[in-house]
C-alpha positions in Angstrom: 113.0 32.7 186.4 112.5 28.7 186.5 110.4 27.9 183.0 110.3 23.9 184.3 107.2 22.5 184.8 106.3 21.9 188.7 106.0 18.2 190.4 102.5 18.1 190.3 101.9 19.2 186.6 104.7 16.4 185.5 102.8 13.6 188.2 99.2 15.0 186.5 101.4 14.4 183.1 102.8 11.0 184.2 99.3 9.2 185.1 97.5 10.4 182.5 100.2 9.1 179.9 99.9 5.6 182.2 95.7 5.5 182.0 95.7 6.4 178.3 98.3 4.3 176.8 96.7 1.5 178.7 92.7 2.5 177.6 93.8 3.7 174.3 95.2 0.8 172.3 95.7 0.1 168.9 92.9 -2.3 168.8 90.4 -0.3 170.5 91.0 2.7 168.2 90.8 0.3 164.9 87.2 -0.8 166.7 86.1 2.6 167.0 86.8 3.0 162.9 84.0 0.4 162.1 81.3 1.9 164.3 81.2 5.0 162.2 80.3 7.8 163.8 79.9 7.0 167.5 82.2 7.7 169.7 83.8 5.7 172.6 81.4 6.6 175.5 82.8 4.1 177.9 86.2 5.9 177.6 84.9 9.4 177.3 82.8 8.4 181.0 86.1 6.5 182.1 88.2 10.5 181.3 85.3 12.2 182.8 85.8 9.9 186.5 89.7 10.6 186.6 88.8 14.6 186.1 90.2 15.0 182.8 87.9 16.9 180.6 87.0 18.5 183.7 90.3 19.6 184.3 90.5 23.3 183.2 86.9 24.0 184.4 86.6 26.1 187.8 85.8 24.1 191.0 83.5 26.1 191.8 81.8 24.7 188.7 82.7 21.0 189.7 86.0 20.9 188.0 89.8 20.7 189.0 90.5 24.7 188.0 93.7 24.1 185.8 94.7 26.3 183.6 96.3 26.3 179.9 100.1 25.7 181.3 98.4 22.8 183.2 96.7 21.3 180.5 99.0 21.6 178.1 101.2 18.4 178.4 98.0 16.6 178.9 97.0 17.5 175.3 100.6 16.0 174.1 99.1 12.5 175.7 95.8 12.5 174.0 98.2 13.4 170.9 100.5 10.6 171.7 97.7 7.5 171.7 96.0 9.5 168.8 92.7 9.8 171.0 89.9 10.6 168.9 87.9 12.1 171.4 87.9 15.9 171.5 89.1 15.7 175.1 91.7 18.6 174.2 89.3 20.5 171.9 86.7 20.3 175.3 89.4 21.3 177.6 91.6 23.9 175.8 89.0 25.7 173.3 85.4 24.9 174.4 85.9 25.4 178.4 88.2 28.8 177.9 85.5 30.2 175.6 82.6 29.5 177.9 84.5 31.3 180.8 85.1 34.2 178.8 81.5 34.8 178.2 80.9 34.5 181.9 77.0 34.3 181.9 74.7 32.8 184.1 74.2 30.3 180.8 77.9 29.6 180.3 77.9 28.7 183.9 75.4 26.1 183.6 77.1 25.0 180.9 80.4 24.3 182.4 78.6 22.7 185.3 76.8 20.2 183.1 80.1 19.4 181.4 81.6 18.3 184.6 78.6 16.2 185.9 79.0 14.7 181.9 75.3 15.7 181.3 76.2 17.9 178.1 79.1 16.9 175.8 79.5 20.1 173.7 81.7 21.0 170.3 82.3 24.3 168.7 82.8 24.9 165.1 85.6 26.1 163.5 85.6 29.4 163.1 87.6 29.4 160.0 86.1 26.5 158.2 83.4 25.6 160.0 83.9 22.4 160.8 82.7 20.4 163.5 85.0 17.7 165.1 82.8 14.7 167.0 79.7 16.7 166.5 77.4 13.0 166.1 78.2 12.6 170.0 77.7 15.6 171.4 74.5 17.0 172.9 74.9 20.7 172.3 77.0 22.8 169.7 78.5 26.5 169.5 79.2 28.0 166.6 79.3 31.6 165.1 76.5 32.4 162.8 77.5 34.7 159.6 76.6 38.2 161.2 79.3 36.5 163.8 77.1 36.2 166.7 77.7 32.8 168.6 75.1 30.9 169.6 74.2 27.5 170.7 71.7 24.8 169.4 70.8 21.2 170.6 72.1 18.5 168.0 69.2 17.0 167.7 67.8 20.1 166.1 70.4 19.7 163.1 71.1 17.8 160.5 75.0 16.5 160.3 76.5 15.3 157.1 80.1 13.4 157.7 83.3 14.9 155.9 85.9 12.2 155.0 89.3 12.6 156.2 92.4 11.1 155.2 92.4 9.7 159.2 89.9 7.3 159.9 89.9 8.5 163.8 88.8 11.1 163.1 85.1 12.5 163.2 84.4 16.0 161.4 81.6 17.1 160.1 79.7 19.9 158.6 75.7 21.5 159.5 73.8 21.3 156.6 70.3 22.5 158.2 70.3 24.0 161.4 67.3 25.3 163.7 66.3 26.2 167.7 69.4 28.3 167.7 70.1 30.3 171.1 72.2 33.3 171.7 75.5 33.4 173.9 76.9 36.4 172.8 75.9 38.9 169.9 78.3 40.0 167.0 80.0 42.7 169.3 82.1 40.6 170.4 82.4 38.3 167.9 86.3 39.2 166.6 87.9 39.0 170.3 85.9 35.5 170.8 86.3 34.0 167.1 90.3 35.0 168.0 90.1 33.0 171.2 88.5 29.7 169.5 91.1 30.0 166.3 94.3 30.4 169.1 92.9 27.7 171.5 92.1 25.0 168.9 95.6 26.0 167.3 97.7 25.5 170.4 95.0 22.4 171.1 96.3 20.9 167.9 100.2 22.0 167.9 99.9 20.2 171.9 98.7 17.1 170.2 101.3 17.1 167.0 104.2 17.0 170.0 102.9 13.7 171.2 102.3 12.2 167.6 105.5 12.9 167.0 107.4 11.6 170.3 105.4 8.8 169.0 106.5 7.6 165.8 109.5 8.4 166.8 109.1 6.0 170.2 107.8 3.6 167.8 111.0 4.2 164.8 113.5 3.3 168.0 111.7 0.0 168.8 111.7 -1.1 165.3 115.2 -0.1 164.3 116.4 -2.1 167.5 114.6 -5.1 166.3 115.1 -4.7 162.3 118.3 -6.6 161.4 120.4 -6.5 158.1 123.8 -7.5 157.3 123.8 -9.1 161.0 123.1 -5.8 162.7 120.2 -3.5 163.7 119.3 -1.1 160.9 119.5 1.5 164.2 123.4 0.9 164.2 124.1 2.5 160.9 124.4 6.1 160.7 121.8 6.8 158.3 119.2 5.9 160.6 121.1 7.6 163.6 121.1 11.0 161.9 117.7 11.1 160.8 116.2 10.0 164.0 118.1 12.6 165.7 117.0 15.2 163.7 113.8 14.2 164.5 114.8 14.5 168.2 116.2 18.1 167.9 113.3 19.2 165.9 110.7 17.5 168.8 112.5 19.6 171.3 112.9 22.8 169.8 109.3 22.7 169.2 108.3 22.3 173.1 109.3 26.1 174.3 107.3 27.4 171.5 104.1 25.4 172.2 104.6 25.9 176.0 105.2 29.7 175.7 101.9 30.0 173.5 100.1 28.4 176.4 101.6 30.9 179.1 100.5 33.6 176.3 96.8 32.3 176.2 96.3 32.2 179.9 98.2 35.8 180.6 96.1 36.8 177.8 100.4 38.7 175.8 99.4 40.8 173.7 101.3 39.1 171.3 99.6 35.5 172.1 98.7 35.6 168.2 102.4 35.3 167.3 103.1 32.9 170.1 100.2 30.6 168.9 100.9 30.7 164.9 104.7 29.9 166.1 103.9 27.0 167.9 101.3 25.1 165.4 103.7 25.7 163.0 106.8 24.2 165.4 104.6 21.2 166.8 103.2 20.2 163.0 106.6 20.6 161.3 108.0 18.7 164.1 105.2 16.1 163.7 105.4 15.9 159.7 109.1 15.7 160.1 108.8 12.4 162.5 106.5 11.1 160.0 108.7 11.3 157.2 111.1 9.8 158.7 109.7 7.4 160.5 108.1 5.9 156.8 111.5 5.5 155.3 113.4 3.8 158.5 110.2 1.5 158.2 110.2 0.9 154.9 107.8 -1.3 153.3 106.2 -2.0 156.8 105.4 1.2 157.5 103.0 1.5 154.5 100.6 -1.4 155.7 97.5 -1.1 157.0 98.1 -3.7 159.5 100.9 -1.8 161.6 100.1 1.0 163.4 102.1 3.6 162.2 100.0 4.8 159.4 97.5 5.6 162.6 99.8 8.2 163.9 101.0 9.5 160.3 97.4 10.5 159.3 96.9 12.3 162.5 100.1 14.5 161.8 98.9 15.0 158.7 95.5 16.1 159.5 96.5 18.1 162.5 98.5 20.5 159.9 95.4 21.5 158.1 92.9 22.1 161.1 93.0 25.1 163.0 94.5 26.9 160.3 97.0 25.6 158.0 100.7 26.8 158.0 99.7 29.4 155.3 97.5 30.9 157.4 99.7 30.7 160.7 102.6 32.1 158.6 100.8 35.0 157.3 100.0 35.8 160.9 103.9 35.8 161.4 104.8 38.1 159.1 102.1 40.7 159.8 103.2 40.5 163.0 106.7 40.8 162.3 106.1 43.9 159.1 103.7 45.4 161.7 104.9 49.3 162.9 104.8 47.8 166.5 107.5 44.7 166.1 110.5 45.6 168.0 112.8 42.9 166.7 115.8 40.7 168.4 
């Protein structure tokens, strides 16, 4: 059975890596810190042309009809420029649940998010927590009987939650009102399951491409960093560390890639597959950050270079979606559970 990815998902791959890591700078994300809570809507418009948050909607619904596998090394570019729109979120959790639900309403839905007349979020199920909610014109969230509705933002009141990465935008409903039903509590532990999963593998997708990044960025500077009349990247130290970073990187791809097979084929074990791969991508990612801090040095800790940028979004990643207690719990029951046949 051939696992690679096909040409067309690495050319997909390919340009959007090109148009994001020429949009998404350094300077533009650092401008997008000091205008608070607004997002970038020139860039979110500019995604929305190429067919990017569109992507995994049907198109039959006006989208391009790609599926998690598809998507899935997208997600490691938003990861890799630190994008701090929830183009992943949009495309991984909030499309997949409203094509579960399969209603007239979810329909519409999905249509208006292609034509980029609604920009929706979802809260977290777990904590609920709302990433880029100031910028988007409807939200979903499940209510405490666990029914999921929907409400217009302007019908809520938003307070900010401050985050250790200044990219990134979550927030929390303090009053909300107008709500609307999608789906009533009977279904709400098959659905909150979905959302948890999707915004997991979402956020192990995007801790693969932070950490190809510091790691990108630990190469550059160890080639150019001199002491003793050689680059620091000659001396073995530095080797061995950056290639543990390496092997770490790539035996954290299969399990991220598998768990997004396991979400579209809808395993029966795509619970295990998910908690496996936010754990891989985010110890792969924390890993790369250590690293990449003490091959730096003293320059890595300023707020002038970049790499703090990617750093905090490792470190955030780890927590959101469920942290790696929660993921490892979902492990073991798996693995203590009467059905596990193991090896």
């Amino acid at each position: 059975m051939d696992f690679t990815f096909s040409e067309e998902q690495l050319a997909l791959r390919n340009s959007t890596r090109d148009f994001l890591t020429s949009k998404v700078t350094s300077e533009r994300l650092r401008q997008q810190w000091e205008c608070g809570d607004s997002a970038d809507k020139d860039l979110w418009i500019d995604m929305l042309d190429l067919g990017i948050i569109s992507a995994t909607i049907p198109e039959s619904l006006g989208g391009s009809g790609l599926n998690y596998v598809d998507f899935i090394m997208l997600a490691e570019e938003c990861g890799y420029v630190a994008l701090s729109e929830s183009v992943a979120y949009t495309a991984l959790v909030v499309v997949p649940l409203l094509l579960e639900l399969d209603s007239a309403i979810s329909r519409e839905l999905l249509s208006d998010i292609a034509k980029g007349r609604h920009r929706i979020v979802i809260a977290c199920p777990l904590t609920g927590l709302l990433e880029d909610a100031a910028s988007a014109s409807l939200i979903i969230k499940f209510d405490l009987n666990g029914n999921l509705l929907f409400l217009n933002s302007e019908k809520v009141k938003l307070s900010r939650v401050k985050s250790v990465d200044p990219g990134r935008r979550v927030f929390k409903l303090e009053k909300v009102s107008g709500e609307e039903l999608l789906a009533d509590s009977s279904r709400s532990g098959s659905l909150k399951k979905l959302v948890v999963n999707a915004m997991s593998l979402a956020n192990a997708a995007q801790a693969l491409g932070i950490a190809q990044r510091m790691l990108d960025m630990t190469v550059r500077y160890t080639k150019d960093r001199h002491q003793f009349g050689n680059p620091i990247g000659s001396f073995q130290a530095i080797k061995h560390k950056l290639a543990d970073v390496a092997i770490k990187l790539e035996f954290a791809k299969p399990p991220v890639y598998r768990a997004s097979h396991s979400l579209f084929c809808k395993h029966p074990k795509a619970d295990l597959h998910v908690s496996h791969a936010k754990i891989a991508g985010c110890e792969a990612a924390n890993l790369s950050a250590k690293h990449a801090m003490q091959a730096h040095g003293a320059m890595g800790y300023t707020w002038e270079y970049d790499l703090h940028i990617f750093v905090k979004r490792a470190l955030v990643l780890s927590g959101s979606g469920g942290d790696f207690g929660f993921h490892k719990a979902r492990i073991l029951d798996s693995l203590l559970s009467e059905s596990s046949q193991l090896g």
